[in-house]
Biopython code that builds the backbone (N, CA, C, O; Angstrom):
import numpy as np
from Bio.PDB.StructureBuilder import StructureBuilder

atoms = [
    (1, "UNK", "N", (1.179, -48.013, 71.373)),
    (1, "UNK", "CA", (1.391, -47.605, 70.003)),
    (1, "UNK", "C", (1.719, -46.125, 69.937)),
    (1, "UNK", "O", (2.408, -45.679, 69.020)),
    (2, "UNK", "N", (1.099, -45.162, 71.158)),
    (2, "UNK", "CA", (1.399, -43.738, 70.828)),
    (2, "UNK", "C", (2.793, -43.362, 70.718)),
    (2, "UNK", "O", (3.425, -42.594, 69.993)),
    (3, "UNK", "N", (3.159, -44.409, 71.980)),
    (3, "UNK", "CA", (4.997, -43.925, 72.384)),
    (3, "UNK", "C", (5.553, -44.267, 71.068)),
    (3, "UNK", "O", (6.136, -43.343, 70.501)),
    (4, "UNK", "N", (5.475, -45.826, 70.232)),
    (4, "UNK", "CA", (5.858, -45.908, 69.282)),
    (4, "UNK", "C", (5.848, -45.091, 68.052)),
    (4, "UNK", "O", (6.788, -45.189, 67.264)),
    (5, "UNK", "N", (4.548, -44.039, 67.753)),
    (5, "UNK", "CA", (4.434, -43.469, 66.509)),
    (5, "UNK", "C", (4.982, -41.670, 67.025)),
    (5, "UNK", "O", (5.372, -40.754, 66.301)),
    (6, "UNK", "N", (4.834, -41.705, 68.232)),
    (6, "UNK", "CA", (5.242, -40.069, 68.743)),
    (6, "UNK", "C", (4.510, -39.025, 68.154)),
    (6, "UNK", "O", (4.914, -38.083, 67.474)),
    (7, "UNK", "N", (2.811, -39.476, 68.690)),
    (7, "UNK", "CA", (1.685, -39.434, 68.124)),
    (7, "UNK", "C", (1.849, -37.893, 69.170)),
    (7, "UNK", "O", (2.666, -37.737, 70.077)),
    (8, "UNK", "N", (0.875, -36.963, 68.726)),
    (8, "UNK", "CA", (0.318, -35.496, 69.809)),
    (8, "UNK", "C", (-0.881, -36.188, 69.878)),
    (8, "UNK", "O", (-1.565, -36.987, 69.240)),
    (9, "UNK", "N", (-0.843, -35.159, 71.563)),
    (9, "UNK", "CA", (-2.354, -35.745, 72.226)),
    (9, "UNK", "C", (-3.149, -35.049, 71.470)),
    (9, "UNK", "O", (-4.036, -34.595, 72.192)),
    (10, "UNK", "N", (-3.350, -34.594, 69.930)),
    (10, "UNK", "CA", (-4.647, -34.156, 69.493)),
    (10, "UNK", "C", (-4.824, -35.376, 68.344)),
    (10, "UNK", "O", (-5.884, -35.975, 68.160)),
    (11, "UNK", "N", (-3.667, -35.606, 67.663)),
    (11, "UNK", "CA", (-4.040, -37.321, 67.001)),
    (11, "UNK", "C", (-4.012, -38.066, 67.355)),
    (11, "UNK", "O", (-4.343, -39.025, 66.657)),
    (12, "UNK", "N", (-3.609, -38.285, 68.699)),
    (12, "UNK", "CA", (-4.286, -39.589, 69.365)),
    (12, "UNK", "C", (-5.797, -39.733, 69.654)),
    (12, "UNK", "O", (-6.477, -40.750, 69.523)),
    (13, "UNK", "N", (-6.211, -38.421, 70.105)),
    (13, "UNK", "CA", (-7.645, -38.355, 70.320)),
    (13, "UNK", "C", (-8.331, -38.721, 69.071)),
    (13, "UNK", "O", (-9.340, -39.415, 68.947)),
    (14, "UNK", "N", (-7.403, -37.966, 67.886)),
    (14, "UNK", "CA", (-8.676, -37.972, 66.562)),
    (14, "UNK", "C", (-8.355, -39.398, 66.230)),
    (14, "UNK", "O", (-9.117, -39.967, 65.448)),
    (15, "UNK", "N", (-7.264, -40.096, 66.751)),
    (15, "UNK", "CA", (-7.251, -41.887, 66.284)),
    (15, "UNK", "C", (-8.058, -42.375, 67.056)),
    (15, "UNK", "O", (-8.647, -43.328, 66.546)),
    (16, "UNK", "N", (-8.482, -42.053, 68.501)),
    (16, "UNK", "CA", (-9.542, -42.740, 69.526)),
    (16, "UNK", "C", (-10.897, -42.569, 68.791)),
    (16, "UNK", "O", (-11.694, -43.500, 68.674)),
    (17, "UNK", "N", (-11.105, -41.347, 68.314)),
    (17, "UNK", "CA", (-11.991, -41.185, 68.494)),
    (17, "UNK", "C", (-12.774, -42.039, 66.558)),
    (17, "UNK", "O", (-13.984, -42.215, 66.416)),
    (18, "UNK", "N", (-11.938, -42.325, 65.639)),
    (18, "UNK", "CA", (-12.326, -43.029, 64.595)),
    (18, "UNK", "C", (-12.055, -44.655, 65.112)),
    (18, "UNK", "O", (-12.554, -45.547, 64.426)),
    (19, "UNK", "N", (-11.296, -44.998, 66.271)),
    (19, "UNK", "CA", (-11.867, -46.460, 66.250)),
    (19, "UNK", "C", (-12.604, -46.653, 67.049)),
    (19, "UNK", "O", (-12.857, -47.846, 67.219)),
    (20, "UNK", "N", (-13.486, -45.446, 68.137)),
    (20, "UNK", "CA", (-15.005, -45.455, 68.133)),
    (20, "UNK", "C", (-15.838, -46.075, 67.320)),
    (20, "UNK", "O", (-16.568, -47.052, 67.487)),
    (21, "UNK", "N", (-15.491, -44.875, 65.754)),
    (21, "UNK", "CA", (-16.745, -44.924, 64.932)),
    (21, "UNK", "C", (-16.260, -46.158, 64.087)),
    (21, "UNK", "O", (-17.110, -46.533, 63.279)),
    (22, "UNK", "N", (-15.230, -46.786, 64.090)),
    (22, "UNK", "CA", (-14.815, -48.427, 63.725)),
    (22, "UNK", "C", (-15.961, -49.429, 64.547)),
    (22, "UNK", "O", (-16.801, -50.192, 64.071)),
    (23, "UNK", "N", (-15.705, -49.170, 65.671)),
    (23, "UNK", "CA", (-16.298, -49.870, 66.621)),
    (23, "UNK", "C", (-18.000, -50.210, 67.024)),
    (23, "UNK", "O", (-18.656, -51.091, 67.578)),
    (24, "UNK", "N", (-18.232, -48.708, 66.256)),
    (24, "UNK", "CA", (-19.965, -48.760, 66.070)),
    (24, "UNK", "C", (-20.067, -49.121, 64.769)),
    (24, "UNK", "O", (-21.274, -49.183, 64.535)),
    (25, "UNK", "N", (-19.595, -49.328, 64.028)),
    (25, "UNK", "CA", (-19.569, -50.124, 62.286)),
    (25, "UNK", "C", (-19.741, -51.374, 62.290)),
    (25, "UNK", "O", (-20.583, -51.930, 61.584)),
    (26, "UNK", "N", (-18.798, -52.092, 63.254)),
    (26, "UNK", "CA", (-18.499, -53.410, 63.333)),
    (26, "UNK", "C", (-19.883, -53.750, 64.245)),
    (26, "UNK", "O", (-20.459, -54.760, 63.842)),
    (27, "UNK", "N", (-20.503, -53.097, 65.379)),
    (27, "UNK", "CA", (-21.912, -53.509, 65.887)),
    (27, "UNK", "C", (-22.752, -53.598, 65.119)),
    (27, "UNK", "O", (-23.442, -54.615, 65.046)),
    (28, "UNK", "N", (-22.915, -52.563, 64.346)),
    (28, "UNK", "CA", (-24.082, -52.417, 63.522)),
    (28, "UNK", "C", (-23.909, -53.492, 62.664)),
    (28, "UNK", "O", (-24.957, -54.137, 62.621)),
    (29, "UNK", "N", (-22.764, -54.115, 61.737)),
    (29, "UNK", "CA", (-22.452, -55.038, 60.897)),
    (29, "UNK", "C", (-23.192, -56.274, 61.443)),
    (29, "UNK", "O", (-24.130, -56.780, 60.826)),
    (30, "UNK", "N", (-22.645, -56.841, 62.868)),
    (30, "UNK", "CA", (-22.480, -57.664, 63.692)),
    (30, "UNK", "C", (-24.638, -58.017, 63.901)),
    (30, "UNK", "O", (-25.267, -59.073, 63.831)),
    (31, "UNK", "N", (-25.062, -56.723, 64.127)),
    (31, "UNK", "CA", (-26.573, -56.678, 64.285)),
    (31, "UNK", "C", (-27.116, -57.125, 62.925)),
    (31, "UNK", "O", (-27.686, -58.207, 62.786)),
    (32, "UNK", "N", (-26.920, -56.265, 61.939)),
    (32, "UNK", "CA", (-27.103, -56.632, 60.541)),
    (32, "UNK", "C", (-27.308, -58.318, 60.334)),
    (32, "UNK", "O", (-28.288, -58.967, 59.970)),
    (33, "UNK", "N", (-26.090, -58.674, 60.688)),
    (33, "UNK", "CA", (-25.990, -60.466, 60.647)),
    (33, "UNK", "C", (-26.875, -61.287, 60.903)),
    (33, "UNK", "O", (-27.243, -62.314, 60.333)),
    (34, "UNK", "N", (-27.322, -60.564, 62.155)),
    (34, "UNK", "CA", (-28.174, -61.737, 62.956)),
    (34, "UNK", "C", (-29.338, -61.279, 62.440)),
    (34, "UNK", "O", (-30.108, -62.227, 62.284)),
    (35, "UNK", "N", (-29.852, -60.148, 62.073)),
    (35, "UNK", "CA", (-31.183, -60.226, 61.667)),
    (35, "UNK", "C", (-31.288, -60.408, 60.587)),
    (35, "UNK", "O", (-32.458, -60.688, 60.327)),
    (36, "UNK", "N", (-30.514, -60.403, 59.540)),
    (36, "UNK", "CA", (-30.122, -61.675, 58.108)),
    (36, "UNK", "C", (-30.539, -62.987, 58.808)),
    (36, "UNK", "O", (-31.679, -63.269, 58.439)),
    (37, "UNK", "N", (-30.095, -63.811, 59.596)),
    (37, "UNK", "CA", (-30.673, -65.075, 60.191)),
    (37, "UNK", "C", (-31.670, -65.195, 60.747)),
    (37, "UNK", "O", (-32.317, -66.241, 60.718)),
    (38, "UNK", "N", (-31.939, -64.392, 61.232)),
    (38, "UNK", "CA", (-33.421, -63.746, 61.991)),
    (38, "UNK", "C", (-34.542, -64.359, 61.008)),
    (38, "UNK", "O", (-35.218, -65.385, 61.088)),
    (39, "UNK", "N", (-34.465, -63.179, 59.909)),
    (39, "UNK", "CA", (-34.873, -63.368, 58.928)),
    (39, "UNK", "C", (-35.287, -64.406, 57.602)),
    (39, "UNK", "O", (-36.290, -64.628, 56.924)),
    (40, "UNK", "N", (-33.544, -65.002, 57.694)),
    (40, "UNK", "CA", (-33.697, -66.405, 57.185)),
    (40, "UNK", "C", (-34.487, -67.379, 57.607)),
    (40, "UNK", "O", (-35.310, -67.984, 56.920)),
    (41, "UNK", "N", (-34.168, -67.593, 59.114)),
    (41, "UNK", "CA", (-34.702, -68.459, 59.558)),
    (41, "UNK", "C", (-36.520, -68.090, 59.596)),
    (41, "UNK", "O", (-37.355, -68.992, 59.656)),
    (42, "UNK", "N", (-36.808, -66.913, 59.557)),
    (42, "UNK", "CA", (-38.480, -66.959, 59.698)),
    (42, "UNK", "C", (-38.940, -67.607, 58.465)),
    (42, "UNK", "O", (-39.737, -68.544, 58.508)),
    (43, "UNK", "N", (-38.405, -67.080, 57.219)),
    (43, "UNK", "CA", (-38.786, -66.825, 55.701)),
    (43, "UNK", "C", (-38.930, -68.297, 55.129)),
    (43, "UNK", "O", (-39.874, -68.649, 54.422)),
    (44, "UNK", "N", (-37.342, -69.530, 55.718)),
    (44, "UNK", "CA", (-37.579, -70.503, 55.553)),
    (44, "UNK", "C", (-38.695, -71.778, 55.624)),
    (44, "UNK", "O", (-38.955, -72.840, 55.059)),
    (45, "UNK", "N", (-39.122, -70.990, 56.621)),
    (45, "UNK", "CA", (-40.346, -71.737, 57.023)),
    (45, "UNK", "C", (-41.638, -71.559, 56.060)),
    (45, "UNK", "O", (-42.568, -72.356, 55.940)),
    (46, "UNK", "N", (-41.472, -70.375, 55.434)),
    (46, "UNK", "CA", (-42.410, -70.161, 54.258)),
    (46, "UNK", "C", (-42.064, -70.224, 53.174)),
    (46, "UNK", "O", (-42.855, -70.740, 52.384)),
    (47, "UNK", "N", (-41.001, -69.831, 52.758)),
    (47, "UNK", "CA", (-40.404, -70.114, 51.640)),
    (47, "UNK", "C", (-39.989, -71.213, 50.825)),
    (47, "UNK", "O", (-38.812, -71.563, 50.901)),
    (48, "UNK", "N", (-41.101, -72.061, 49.734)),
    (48, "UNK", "CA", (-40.467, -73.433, 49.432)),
    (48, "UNK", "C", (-39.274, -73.032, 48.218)),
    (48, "UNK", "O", (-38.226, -73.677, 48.244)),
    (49, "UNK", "N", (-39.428, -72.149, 47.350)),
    (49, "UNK", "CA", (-38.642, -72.251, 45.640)),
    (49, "UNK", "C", (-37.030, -71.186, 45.972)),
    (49, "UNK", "O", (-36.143, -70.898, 45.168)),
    (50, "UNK", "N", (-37.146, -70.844, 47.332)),
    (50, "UNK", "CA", (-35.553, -70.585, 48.018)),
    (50, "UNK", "C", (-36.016, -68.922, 47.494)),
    (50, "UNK", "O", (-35.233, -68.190, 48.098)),
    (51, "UNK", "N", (-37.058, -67.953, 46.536)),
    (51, "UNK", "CA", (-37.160, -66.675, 46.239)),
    (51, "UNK", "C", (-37.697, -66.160, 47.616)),
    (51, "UNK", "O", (-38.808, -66.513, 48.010)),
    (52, "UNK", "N", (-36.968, -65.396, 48.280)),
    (52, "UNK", "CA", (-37.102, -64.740, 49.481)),
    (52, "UNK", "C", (-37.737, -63.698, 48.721)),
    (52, "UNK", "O", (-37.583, -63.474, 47.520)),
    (53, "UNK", "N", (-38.886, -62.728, 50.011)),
    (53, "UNK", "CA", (-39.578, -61.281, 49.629)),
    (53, "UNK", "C", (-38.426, -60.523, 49.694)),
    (53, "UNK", "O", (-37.434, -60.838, 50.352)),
    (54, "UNK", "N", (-38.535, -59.597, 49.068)),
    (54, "UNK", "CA", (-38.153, -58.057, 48.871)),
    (54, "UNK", "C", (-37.044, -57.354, 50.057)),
    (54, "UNK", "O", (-35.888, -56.937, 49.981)),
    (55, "UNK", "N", (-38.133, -57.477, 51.252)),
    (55, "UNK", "CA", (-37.354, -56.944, 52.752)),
    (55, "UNK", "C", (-36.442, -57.827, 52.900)),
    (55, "UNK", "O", (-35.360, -57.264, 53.068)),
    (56, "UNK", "N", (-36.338, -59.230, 52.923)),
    (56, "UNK", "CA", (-35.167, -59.742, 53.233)),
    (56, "UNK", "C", (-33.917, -59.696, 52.186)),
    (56, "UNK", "O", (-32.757, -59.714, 52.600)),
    (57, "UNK", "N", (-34.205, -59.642, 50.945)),
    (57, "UNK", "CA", (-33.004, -59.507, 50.182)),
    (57, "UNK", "C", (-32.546, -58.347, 50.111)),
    (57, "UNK", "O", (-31.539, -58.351, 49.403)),
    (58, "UNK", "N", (-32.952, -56.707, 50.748)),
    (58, "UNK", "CA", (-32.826, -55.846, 51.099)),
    (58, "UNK", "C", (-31.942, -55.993, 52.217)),
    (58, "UNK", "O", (-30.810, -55.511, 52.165)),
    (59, "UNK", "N", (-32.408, -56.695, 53.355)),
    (59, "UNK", "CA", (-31.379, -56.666, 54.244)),
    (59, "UNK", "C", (-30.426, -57.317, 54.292)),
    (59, "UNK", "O", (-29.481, -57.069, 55.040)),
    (60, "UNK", "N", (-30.486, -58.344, 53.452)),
    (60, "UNK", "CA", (-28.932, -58.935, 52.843)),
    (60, "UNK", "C", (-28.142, -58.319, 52.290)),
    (60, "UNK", "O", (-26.934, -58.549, 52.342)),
    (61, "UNK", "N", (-28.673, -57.418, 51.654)),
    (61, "UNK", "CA", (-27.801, -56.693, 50.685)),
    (61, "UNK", "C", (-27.076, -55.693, 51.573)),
    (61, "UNK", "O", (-25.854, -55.587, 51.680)),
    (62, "UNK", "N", (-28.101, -54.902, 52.258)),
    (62, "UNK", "CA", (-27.561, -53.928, 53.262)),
    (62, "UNK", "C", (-26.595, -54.813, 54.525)),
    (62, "UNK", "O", (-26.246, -53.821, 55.165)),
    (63, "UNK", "N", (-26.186, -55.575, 55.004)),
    (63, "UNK", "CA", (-25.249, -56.764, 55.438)),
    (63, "UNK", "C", (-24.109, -56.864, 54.692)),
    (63, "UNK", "O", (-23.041, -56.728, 55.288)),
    (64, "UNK", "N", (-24.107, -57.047, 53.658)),
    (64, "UNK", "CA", (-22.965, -57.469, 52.574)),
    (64, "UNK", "C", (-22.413, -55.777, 52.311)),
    (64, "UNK", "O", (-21.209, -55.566, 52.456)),
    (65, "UNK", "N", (-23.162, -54.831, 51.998)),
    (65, "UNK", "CA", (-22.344, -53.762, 52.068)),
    (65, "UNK", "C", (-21.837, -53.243, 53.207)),
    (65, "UNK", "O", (-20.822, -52.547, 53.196)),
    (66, "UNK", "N", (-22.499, -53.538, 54.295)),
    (66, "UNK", "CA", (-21.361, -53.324, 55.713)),
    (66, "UNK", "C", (-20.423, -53.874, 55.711)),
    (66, "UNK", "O", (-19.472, -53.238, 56.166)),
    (67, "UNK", "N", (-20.171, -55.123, 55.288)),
    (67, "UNK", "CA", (-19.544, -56.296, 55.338)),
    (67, "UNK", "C", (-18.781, -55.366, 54.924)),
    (67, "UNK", "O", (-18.280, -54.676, 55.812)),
    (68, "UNK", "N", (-18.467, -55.062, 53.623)),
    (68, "UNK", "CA", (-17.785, -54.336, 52.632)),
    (68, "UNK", "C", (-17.032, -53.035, 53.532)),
    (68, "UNK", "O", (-15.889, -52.953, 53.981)),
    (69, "UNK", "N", (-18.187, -52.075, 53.584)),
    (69, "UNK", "CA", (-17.786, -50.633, 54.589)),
    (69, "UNK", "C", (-16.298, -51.294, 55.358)),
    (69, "UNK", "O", (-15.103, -51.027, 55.229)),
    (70, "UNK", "N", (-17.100, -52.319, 56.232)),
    (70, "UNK", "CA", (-16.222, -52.680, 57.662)),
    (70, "UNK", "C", (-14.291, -53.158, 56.808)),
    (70, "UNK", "O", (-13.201, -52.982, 57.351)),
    (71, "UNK", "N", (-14.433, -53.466, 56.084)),
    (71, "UNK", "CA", (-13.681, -54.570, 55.750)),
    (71, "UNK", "C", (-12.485, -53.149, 55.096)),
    (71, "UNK", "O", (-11.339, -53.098, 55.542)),
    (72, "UNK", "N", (-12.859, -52.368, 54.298)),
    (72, "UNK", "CA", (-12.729, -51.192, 53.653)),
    (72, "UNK", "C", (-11.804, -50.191, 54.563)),
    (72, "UNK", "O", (-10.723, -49.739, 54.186)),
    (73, "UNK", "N", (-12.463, -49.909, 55.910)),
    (73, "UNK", "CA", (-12.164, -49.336, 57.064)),
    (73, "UNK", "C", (-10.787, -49.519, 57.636)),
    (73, "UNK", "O", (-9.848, -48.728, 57.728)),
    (74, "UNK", "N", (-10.951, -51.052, 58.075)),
    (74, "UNK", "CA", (-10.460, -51.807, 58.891)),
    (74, "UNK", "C", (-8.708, -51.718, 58.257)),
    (74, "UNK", "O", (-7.690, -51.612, 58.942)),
    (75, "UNK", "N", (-8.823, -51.805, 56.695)),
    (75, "UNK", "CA", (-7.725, -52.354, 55.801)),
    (75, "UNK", "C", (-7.192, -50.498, 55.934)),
    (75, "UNK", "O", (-6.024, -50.173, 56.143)),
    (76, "UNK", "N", (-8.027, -49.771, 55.805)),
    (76, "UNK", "CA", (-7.382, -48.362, 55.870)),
    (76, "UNK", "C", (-6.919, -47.779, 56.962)),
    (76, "UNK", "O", (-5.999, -46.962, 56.922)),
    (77, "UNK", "N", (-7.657, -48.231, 58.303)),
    (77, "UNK", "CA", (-7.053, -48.181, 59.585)),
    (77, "UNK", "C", (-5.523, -48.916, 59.757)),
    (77, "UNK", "O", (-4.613, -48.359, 60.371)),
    (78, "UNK", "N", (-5.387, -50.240, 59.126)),
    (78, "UNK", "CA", (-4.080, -50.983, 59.333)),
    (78, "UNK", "C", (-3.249, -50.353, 58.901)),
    (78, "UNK", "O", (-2.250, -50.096, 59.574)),
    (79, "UNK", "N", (-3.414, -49.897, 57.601)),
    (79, "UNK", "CA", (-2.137, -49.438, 56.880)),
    (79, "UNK", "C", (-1.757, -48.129, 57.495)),
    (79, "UNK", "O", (-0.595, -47.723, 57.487)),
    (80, "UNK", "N", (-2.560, -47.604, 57.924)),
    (80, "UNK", "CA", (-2.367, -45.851, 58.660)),
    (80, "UNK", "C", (-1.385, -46.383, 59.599)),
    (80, "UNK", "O", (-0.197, -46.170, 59.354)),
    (81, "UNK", "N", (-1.768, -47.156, 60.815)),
    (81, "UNK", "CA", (-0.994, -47.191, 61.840)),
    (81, "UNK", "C", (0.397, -48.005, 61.362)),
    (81, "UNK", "O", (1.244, -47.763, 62.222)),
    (82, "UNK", "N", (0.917, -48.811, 60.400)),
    (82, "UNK", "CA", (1.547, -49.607, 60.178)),
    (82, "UNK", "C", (2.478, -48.285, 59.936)),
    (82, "UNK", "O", (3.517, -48.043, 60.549)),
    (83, "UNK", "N", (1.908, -47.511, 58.952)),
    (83, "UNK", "CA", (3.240, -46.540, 57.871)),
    (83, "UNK", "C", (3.385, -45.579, 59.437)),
    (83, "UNK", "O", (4.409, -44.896, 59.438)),
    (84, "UNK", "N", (2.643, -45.462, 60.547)),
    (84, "UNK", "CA", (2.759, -44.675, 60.945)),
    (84, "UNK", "C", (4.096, -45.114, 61.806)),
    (84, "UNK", "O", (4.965, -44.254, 61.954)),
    (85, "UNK", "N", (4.371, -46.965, 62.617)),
    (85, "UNK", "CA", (5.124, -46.529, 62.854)),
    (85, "UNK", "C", (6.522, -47.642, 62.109)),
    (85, "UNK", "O", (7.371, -48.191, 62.810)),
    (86, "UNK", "N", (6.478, -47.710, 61.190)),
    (86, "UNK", "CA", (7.474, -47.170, 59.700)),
    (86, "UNK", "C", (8.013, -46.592, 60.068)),
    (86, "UNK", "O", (9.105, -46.732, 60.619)),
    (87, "UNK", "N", (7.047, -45.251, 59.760)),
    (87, "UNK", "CA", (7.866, -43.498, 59.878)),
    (87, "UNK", "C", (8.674, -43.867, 61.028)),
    (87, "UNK", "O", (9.886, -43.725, 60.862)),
    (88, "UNK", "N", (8.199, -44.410, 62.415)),
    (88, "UNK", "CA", (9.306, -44.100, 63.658)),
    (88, "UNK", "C", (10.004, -44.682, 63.674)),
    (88, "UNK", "O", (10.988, -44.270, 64.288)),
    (89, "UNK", "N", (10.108, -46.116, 63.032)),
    (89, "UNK", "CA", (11.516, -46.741, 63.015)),
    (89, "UNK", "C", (12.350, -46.838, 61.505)),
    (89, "UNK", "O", (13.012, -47.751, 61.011)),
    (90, "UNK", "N", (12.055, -45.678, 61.090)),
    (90, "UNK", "CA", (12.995, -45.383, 60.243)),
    (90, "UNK", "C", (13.632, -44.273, 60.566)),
    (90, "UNK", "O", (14.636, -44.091, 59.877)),
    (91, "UNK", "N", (13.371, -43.280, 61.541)),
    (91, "UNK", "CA", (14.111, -42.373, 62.267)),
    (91, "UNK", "C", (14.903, -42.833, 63.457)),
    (91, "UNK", "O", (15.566, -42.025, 64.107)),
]
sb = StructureBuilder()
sb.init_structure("model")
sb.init_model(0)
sb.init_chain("A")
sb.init_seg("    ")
for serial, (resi, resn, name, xyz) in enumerate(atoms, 1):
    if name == "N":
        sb.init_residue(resn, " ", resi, " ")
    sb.init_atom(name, np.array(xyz, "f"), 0.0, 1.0, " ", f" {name:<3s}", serial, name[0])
structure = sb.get_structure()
């Protein structure tokens, strides 16, 4: 993609270095998940009227806004690299 956008080795780095912090978003999201099920699955076992405690609808919530973050990111990362190489094949 660099050759394609005729990127400098200082925005390539600063592009490496945000789909790093893409990359630790999407773990943390990914962790988030499972301890949403984690969770589910303990709570179910106690839970008959489906009203989960407090901590777990907390961490659902905090899940669904990663969800969000990630999704947010991801769509702003595409379009960057897309227009970026646009720009080169329109020159």
């Amino acid at each position: 993609m660099a050759k394609r956008t005729a990127m400098s080795k200082q925005e390539l780095e600063n592009f490496k270095e945000e789909l790093k912090s893409f990359q630790q978003r999407i773990t943390k999201h990914e962790t988030l998940k499972e301890m949403v099920m984690q969770s589910k699955e303990y709570f179910d076992k106690q839970v008959d009227d489906g009203n989960y405690p407090k901590k777990h609808t907390d961490l659902v919530n905090k899940a669904n806004h990663y969800e969000h973050v990630v999704k947010k990111h991801h769509n702003e990362l595409y379009h960057r690299v897309d227009s970026m190489i646009f720009k080169h094949t329109e020159l």
